[in-house]
C-alpha positions as CSV (number, residue, x, y, z in Angstrom):
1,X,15.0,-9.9,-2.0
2,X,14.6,-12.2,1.3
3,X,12.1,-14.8,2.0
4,X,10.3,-12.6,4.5
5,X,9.3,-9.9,1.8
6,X,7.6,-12.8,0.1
7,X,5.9,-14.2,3.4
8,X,4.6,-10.4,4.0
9,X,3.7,-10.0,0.4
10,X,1.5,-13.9,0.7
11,X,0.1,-12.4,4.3
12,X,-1.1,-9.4,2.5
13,X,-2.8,-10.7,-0.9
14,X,-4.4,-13.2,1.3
15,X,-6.2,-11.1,3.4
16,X,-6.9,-8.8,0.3
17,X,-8.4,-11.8,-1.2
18,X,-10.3,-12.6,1.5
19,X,-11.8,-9.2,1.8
20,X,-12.7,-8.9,-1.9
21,X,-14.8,-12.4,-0.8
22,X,-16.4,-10.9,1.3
23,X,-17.2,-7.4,0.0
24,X,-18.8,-9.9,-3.4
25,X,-21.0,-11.6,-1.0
26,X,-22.5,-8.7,1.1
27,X,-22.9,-7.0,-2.7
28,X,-24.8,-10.1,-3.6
29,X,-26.6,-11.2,0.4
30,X,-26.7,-7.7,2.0
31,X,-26.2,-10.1,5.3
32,X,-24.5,-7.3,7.8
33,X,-21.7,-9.5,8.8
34,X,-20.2,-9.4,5.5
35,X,-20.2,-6.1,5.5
36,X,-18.3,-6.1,8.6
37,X,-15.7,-8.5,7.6
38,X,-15.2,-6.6,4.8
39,X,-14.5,-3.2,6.9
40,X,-12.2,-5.1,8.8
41,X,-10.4,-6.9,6.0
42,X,-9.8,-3.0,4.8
43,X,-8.3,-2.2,7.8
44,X,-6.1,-5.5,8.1
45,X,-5.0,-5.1,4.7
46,X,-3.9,-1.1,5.1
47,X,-1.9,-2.8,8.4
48,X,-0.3,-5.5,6.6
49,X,0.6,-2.7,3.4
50,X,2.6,-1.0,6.3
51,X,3.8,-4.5,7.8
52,X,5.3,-5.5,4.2
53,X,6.7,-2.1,3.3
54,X,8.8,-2.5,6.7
55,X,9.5,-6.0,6.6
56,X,12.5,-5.2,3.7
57,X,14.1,-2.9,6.4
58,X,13.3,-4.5,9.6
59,X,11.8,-7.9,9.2
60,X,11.0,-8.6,13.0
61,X,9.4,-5.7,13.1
62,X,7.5,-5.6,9.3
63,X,6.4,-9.6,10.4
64,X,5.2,-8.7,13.9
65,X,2.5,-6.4,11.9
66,X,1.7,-8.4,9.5
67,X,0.3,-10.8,12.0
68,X,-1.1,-8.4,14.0
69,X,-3.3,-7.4,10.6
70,X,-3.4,-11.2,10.4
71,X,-5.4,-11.5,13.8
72,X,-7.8,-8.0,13.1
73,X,-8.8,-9.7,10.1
74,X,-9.4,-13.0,12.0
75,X,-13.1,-15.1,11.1
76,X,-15.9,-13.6,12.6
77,X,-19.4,-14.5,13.0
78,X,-20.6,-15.2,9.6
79,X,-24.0,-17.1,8.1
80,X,-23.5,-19.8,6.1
81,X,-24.6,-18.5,2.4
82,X,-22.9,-21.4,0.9
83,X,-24.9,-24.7,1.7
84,X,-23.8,-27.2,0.2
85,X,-22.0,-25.1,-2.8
86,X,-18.8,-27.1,-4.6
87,X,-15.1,-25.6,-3.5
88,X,-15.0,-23.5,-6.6
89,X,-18.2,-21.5,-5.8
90,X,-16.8,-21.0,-2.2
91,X,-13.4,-20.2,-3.2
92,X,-14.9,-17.6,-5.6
93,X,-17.5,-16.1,-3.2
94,X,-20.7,-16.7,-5.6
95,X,-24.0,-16.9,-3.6
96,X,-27.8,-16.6,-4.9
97,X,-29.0,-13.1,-4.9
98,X,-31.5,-11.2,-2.7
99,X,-33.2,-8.4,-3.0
């Protein structure tokens, strides 16, 4: 295995990461935004699947991909849910409730 199947595989766990995030914060906030980061992180992370099921073959090509899922799933627009929450609580996503 090459170094660029790992780069493609870290490219797409953290953009599926980052779309779980969000899909547990809209669950918990029903703010819209979330909702759309999380439609786009779905998209960006089927893109960067192709990008790293390439990158063994053609790594130019499998990379090039993978960053453009990178830049779909790029920050948006988002409210700030978090306040003044610690690092955990942000890495993890966990907000207060509404209703």
């Amino acid at each position: 295995m090459s170094i660029y199947l790992y780069i493609a595989a870290f490219g797409f766990l953290s953009i599926i990461y980052l779309t779980l995030r969000d899909i547990r914060i809209y669950h918990r906030t029903k703010i819209k935004s979330y909702r759309k980061g999380a439609l786009k992180g779905m998209v960006a992370g089927t893109l960067a699947l192709i990008g790293m099921g390439i990158t063994p073959e053609n790594p130019q090509i499998g990379l090039t991909i993978l960053l453009v899922a990178i830049y779909i799933n790029g920050k948006g627009a988002r409210e700030n849910v978090f306040k003044d929450a610690p690092l955990t609580k942000r890495l993890l996503g966990e907000t207060t409730t509404r209703k």
